[in-house]
N, C-alpha and C positions, 0 to 999 in steps of 0.2 A: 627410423623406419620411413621409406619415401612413401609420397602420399598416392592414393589412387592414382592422379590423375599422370604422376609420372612412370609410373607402372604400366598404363594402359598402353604410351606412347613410346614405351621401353619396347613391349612386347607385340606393336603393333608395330614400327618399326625396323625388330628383330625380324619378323616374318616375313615382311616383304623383304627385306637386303640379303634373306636366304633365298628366297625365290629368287632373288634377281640374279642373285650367285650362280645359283642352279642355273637359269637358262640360260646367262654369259656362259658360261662352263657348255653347254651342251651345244651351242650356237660354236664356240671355239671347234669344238672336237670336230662336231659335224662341218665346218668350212674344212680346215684341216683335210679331215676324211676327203672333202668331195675333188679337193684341188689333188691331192695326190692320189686319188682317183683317174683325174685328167691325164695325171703323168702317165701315170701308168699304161690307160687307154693308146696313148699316141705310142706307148713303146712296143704294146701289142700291136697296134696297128702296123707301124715301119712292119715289123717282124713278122709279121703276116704278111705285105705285102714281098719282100725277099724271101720268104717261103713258098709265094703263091710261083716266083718267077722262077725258083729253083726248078720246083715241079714242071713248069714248061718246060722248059729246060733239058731236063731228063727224060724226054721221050726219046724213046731209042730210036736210031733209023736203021740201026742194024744191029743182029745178035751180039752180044758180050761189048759195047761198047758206052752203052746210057752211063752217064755222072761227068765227064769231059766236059762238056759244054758247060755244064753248072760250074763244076769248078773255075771256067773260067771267068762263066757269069760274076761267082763272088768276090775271084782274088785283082777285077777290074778296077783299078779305082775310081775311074771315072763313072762306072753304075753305085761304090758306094756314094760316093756324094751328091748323084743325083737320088739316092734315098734319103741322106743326112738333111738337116735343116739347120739353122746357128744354134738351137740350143739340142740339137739331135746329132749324134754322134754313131758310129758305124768301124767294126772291128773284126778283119776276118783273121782267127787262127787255126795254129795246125792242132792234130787232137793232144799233141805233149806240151800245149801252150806257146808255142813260139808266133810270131807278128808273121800275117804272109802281108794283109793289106789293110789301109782301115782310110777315112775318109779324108778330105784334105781337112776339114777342121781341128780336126785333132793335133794339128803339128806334129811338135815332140813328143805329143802324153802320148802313153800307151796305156792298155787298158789292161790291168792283172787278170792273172788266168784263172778263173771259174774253177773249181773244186768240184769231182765229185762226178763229172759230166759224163756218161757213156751213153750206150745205147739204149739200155736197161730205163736210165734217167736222164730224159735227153732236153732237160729244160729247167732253168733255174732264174731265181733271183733277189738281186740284192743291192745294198746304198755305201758307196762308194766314197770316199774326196779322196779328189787329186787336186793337182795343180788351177787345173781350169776350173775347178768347182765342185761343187756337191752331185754327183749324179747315181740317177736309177737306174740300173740295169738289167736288163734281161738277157741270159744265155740261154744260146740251143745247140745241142748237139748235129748236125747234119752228118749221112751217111753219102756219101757219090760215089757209088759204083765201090773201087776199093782204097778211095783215099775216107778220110774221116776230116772235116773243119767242124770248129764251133764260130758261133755268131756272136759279135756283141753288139746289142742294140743298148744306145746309152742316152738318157735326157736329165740334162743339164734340172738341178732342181732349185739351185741356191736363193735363185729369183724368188721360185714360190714360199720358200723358207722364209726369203724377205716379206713377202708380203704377208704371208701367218704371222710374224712376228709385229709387223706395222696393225692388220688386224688387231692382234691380240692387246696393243698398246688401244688403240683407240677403244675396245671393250674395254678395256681397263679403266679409262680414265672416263668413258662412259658410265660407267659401274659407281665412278665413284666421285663424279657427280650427280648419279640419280641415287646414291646412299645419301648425299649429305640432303640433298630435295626431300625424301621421304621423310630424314629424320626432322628437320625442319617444319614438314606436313604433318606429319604425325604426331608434332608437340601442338602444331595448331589446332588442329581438328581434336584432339582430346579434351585444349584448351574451350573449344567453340562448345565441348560435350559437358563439361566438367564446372566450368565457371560461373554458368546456372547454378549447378547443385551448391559451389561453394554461398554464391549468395544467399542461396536459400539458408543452409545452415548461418549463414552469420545475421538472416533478419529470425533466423528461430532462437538464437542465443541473446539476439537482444529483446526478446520479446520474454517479459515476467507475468507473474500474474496480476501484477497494473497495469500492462499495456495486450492485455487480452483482445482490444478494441482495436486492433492493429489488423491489418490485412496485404498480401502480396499483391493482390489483383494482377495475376499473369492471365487472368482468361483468353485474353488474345493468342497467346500460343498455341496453333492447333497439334502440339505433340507431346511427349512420356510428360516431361519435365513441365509445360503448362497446367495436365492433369496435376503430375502428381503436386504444380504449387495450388491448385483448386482444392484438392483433398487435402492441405495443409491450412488453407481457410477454412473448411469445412470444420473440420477438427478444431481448428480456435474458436468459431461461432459456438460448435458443442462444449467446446473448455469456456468461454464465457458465460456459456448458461449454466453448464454445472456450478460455475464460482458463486454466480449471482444468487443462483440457489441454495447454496450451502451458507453463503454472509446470509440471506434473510433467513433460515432457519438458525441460525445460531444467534441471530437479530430477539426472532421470535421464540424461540427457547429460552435464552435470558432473559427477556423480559415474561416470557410464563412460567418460569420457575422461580422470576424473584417473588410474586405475589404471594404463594404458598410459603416460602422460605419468609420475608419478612412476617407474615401472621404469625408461625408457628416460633419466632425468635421473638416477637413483637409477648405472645401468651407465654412464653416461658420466663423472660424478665417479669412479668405481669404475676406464676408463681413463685421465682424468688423471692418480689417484696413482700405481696401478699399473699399467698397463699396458704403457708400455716395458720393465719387469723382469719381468713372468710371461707368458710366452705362454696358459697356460691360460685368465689370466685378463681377456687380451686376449679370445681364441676366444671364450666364455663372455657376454662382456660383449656382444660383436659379437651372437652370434648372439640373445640375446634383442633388443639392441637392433632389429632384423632383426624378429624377429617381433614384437614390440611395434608396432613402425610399418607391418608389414603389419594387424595388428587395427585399428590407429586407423584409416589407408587405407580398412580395409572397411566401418568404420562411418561415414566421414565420407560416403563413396560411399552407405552406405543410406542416411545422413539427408538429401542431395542429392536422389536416388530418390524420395523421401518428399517433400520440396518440389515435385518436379516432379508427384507423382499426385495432390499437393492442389493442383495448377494448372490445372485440369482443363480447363478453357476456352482452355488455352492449346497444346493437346496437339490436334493434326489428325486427324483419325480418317479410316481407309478399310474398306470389308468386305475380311475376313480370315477364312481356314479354320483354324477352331480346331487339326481335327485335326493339319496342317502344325505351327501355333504348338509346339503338342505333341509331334508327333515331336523338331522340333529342339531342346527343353525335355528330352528325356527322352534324344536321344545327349550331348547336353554333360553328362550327369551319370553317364554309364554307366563312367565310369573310379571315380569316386566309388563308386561302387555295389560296382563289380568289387573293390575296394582290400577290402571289408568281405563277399566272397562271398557280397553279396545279387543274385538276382536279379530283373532291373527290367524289366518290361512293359506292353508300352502297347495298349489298344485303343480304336480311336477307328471312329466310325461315320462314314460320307463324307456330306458335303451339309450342315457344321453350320459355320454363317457368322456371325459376328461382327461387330460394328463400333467397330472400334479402332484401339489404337497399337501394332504388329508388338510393340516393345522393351518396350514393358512389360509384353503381354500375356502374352510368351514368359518373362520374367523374373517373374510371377506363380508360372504353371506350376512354373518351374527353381526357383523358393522353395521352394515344397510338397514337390517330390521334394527336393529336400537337407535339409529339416526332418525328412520320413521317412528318409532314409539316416541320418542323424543318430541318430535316437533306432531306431531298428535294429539289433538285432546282429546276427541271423540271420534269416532264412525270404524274404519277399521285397516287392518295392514295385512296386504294379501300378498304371496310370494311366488311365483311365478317360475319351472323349470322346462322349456321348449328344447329343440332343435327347430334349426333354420336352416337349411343346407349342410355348408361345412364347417355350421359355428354351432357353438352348445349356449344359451342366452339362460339367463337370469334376473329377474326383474320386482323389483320391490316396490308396489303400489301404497301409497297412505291415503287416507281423506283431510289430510290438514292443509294447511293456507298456501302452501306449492312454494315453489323456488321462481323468483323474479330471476327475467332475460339475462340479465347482465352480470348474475351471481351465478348461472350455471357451470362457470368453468373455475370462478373462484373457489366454491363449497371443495373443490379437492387439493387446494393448498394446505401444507401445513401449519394450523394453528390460527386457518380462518375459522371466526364465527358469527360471521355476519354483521351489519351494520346496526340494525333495529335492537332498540332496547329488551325485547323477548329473547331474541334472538341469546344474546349476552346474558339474559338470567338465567335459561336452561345450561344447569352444569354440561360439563363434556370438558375436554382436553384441547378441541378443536383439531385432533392426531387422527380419529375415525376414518373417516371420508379418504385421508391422503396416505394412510394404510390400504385402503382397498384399491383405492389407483394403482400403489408400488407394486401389492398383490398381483391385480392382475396385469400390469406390465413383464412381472417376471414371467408369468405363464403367455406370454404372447399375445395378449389381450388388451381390451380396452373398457373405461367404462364412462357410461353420459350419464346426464342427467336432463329429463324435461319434464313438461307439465304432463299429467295424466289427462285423458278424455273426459273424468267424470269430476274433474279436478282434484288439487293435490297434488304430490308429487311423483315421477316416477325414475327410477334409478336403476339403469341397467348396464350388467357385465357380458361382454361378448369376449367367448374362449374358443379356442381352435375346437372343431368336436372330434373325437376319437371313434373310429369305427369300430362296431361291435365286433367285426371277426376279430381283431389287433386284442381286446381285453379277454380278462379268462371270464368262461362262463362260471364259476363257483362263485 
């Protein structure tokens, strides 16, 4: 199969060597045409001018006797050849074809007798060779009085023939040296079009995903091909963030799975040896193992959670009342709350519509408030449902010790949990926070974190808002 770029210059090539065909071709016809046009012209012209002299001619100067003088007019030779010219010829016959007179050029040739010629149809014509050459003729019938001549007006054509045919060679060989130029052109300019794209594809073929760090820099190109090498950077910058992100989560995945996996391997060799003979340390072994496999559980469910919010396209959306999402976000965690004597309140404003997925939106929410219960000891965690124009906001206030500057954009990585030794005793998965980021990325959203006014934390999700005509009112 040839490749594009011979293809392009196949059929950009073919098109012009048609056109060009065409107007050689049309340029021939039309000279052609226009020179035997000429001929022609000058044969009507002679013949009109012997026509014109007949008619003088023929004025009578006395009853019953006009056509006389014409006749002698035309069987003169010395007036035919002062009508002839060296390639104009002149032939007077009688009406049954026989030679009365014709001009001195003509020598020996005579010129065959016209067909067909009367009164009725008193003018004809047609293309000849004789001896002296190729000529165009024109025949006329003339009446004088009671004799009957025909006329032969004749121009020599062979010349012009030569020169249509000198023409036609020099289009020709024009023709095909501007085919062999175009093809030549035409392989370049595909080449100048095309040789881009191949490098392109051969710096995409050498590029794996260890040389992600690699870059075209065609920015200087102000055209298709510089774009399109920009959005071919673009696209690697985003293929190297996504890589870098996927080695640290599998970084930190393995290293947060081995912890629970080693204890819960660590307690089970621990009931092999002993634990038919210590009950202690049966109970003991049991119950971590128990919790152990309740934490890996939790995180295996976050990191599941986490596939499903970067599937985004694959999650059905309907309009949804945030505030609803909300309430029931904030009674599932009111036991949680009550355990730690914080109190947990929600205000939500009515008519603030969403367009989402119930489960995940609600499991955003139930993220943020157990993150704040979490780092909470005391005072209380208030939840927060607004419009703000054309965004629907969400906002989860605590009164605990707040998130430091430089941890605001970490707390939504996966598997961060912060640097401080509190920090790392409060269980969690460290998957929360970067579940509600995916969340609301897929919903077109974003979410921050800064310090609240009256201190503590505050953590809010900004979502497109849904106009209430758009949702059903039931």
């Amino acid at each position: 199969m040839h490749s594009l770029k011979w293809r392009v210059a196949a059929w950009y090539a073919g098109l012009l060597i048609v056109v060009l065909l065409l107007v050689s071709a049309v340029v021939g016809v039309r000279l052609q045409s226009i020179l035997y046009a000429q001929a022609r012209s000058r044969v009507t012209a002679t013949m009109a001018e012997i026509a014109s002299s007949v008619q003088a001619s023929e004025e009578p100067f006395s009853l019953g006797f006009g056509g006389s003088d014409a006749y002698a007019l035309l069987t003169d030779g010395n007036n035919l050849t002062s009508w002839s010219s060296p390639t104009t010829f002149i032939q007077i016959d009688s009406s049954n074809g026989y030679p009365l007179a014709k001009s001195s050029n003509l020598g020996g040739t005579t010129i065959p007798k016209a067909l067909g010629l009367d009164a009725r149809t008193p003018i004809a014509r047609r293309q000849i060779a004789l001896p002296i050459g190729t000529l165009l003729v024109e025949d006329r019938y003339f009446v004088l009085g009671s004799r009957r001549v025909v006329v032969h007006v004749a121009e020599r054509i062979d010349a012009l023939e030569r020169s249509i045919a000198q023409t036609r060679e020099s289009i020709a060989l024009a023709v095909i040296a501007a085919m062999l130029a175009i093809v030549a052109l035409s392989w370049w300019l595909a080449g100048r079009a095309f040789d881009p794209l191949e490098k392109l594809a051969q710096a995409m073929r050498e590029i794996g995903s260890e040389r992600l760090d690699r870059r075209l820099n065609w920015g200087k190109r102000d055209d298709e091909i510089g774009r399109l090498a920009e959005s071919f950077d673009d696209l690697l910058a985003r293929l190297q963030e996504a890589f870098a992100r996927e080695r640290q989560f599998i970084s930190d995945a393995s290293h947060e799975l081995r912890t629970p996996l080693t204890s819960i391997n660590a307690n089970a060799q621990m009931l092999l040896r002993w634990g038919d003979r210590d009950p202690v340390i049966l109970r003991e072994s049991l119950e971590t193992i128990v919790a152990e496999s309740a934490q890996l559980s939790q995180m295996v469910g976050g990191m599941l959670l986490l596939a499903k919010a970067d599937r985004g396209d694959e999650i059905p959306m309907e309009p949804l009342a945030l505030g609803a999402l909300a309430a029931e976000a904030v009674n599932g965690e009111r036991a949680s709350a009550a355990s730690k004597g914080l109190a947990l309140r929600l205000v939500a404003e009515n008519g603030v519509f969403v367009m989402g997925e119930a489960h995940l939106l609600r499991q955003a929410i139930a993220n943020l408030i157990e993150n704040a219960v979490k780092f909470t000891a005391q005072g209380s965690v208030e939840v927060r449902v607004r419009a703000l124009g054309e965004r629907a906001i969400v906002e989860v206030v605590d009164s605990g010790p707040g998130i430091p500057d430089r941890q605001r954009t970490q707390i939504f990585e996966r598997f961060y949990r912060g640097d401080s030794a509190h920090a790392r005793a409060i269980p969690g998965t460290g998957l929360g926070l970067a579940i509600v980021r995916s969340i609301a990325r897929v919903h077109r959203g974003e979410v921050h974190a800064e310090s609240a006014p009256g201190g503590g934390a505050l953590l809010r999700i900004r979502l497109p808002r849904l106009a209430e005509e758009f949702t059903d009112p039931s």
